[in-house]
C-alpha positions in Angstrom: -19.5 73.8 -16.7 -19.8 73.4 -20.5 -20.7 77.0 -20.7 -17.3 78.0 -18.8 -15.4 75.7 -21.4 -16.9 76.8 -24.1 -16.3 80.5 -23.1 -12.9 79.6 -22.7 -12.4 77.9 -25.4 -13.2 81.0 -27.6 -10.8 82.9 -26.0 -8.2 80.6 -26.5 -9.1 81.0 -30.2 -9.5 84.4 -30.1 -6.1 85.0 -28.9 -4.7 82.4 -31.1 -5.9 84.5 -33.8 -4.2 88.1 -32.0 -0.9 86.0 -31.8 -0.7 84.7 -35.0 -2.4 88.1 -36.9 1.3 89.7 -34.9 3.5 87.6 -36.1 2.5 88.6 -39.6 5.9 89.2 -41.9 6.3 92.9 -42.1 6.3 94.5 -45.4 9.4 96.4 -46.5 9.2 99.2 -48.9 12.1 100.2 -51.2 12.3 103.6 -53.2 14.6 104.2 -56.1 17.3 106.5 -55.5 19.0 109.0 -58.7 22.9 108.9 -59.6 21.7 113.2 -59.7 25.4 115.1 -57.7 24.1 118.8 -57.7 21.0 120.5 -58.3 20.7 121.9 -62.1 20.5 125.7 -62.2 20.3 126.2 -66.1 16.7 126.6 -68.2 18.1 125.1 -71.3 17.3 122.8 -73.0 14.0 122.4 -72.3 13.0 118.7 -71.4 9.8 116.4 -71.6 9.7 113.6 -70.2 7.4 110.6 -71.1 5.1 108.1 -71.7 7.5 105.9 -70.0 6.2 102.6 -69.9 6.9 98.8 -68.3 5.9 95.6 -68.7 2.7 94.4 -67.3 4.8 91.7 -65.2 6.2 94.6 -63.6 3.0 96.8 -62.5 2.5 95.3 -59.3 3.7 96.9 -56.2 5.4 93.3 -55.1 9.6 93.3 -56.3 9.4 90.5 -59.0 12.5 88.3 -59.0 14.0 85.9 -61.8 14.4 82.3 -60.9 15.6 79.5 -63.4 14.0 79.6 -66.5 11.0 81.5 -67.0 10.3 81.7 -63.9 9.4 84.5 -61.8 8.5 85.3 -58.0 6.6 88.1 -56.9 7.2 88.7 -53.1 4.5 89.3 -50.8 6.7 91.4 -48.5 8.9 93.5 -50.7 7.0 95.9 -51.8 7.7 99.6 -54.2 7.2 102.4 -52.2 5.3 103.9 -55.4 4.2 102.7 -58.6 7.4 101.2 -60.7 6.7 103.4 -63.9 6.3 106.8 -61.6 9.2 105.7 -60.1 11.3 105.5 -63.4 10.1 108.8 -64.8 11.3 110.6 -61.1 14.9 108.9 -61.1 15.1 109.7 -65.0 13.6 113.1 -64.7 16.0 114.0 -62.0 18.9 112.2 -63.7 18.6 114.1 -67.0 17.9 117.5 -65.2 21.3 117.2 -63.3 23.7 115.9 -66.6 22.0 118.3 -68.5 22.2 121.4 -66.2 18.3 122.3 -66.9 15.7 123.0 -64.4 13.1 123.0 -67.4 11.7 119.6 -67.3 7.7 118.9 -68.5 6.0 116.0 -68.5 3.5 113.9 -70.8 1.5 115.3 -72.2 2.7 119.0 -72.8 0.9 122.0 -73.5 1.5 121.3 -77.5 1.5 125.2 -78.2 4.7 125.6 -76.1 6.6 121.8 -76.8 10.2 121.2 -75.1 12.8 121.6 -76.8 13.2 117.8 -77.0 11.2 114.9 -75.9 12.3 111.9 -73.9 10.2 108.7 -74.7 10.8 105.1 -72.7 9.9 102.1 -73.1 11.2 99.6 -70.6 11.5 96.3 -72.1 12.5 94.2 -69.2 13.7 94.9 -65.9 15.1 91.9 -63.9 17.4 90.7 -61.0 18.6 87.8 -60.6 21.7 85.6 -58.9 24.4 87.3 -60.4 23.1 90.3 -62.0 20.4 92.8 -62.8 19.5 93.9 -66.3 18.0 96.3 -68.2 16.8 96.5 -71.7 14.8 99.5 -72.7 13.9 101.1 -75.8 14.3 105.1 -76.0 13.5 107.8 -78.4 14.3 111.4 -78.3 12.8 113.7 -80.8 12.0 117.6 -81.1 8.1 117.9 -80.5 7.9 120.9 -82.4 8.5 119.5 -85.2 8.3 116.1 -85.0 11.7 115.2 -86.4 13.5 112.6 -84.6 16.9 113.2 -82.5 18.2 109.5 -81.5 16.3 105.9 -81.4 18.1 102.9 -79.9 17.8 99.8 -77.6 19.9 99.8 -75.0 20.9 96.2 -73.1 22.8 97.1 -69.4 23.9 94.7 -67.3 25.1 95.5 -63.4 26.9 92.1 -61.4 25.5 91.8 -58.2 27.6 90.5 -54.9 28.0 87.0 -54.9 25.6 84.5 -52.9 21.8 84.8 -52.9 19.8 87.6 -54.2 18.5 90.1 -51.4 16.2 91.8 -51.8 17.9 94.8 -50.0 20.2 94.9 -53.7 17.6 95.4 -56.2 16.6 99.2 -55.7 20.1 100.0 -55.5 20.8 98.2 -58.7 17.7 99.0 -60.6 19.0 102.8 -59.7 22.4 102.4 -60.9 21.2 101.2 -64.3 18.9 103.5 -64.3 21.6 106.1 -64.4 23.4 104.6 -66.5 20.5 104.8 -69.0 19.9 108.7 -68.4 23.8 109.0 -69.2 23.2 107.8 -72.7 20.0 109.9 -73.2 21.7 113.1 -72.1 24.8 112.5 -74.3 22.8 111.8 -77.7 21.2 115.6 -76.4 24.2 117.0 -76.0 25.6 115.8 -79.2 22.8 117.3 -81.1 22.9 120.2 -79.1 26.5 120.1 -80.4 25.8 120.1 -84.2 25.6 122.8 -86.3 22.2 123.3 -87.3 21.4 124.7 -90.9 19.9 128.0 -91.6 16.1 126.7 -91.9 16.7 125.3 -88.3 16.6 121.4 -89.8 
């Protein structure tokens, strides 16, 4: 009789342990999405793309919210679909390829006998959603590898209001994507600009 109980007894516990092992939250996974309308069919100019970087508060695959403060929450269930810097250089990539009409894109680090044309160099500052909004401040460079000489350097701060009410976690991929593009807008127009200026006879 105490064997009999004791056997049962395990399987209650046993499948105690199925149940509750079932009723585990399910992770979500979330991809960021480009602002890219139509495919580029040009060659020119000729693009590379990186190091892009993030902070180290970011390189997790959990989404990382802002709370009051300086506080932050990672989620245990929202999860990146890839890596949060790979992801950046694909929307960016993608978004610069499309506003600037060039299927020539390379990436860090280039075969330094044939260098792009110019080279696009990100470093993301911060990266955060809250209540009310989501932000992005990143630092970007664009220079002309061959020669070293620099093209356009700022820090740009862009904000995006989010609905109001409670932040879901459904909104940040959308947003980070959306300033995302904005970002590759600004890159591609300080190109464009210089693709605009004359350039003096000794090619400076």
């Amino acid at each position: 009789m105490n064997g009999s109980m004791a056997r049962a007894a395990g399987i209650t516990a046993l499948l105690a342990l199925l149940i509750g092992c079932g009723s585990s939250p399910r992770n979500n996974h979330y991809l960021l999405t480009t602002g890219a309308t139509h495919p580029p069919g040009g060659e020119t100019p000729s693009l590379g793309i990186g190091p892009i970087s993030v902070p180290e508060y970011l390189n997790r695959n959990g989404m990382v919210y802002a709370m009051q403060g300086n506080q932050l929450q990672v989620s245990a269930t929202e999860r990146w679909a890839e890596p949060l810097q790979s992801g950046i250089k694909r929307v960016v990539s993608i978004n610069l390829a499309s506003g600037l009409d060039t299927q020539n894109i390379r990436y860090f680090p280039w075969d330094p006998k044939r260098p792009p044309a110019y080279g696009v160099r990100i470093t993301v500052l911060s990266l955060d959603a809250g209540d009310e909004q989501a932000s992005l401040a990143a630092e970007w460079r664009v220079n002309r590898p061959a020669t070293g000489q620099s093209v356009a350097r700022r820090i740009s701060n862009l904000q995006l209001p989010l609905p109001a009410g409670p932040l879901k976690p459904e909104q940040i991929a959308p947003a980070y994507s959306k300033l995302l593009e904005q970002l590759s807008e600004l890159i591609s127009a300080a190109i464009e600009q210089d693709m605009a200026t004359p350039k003096q006879a000794d090619g400076s």
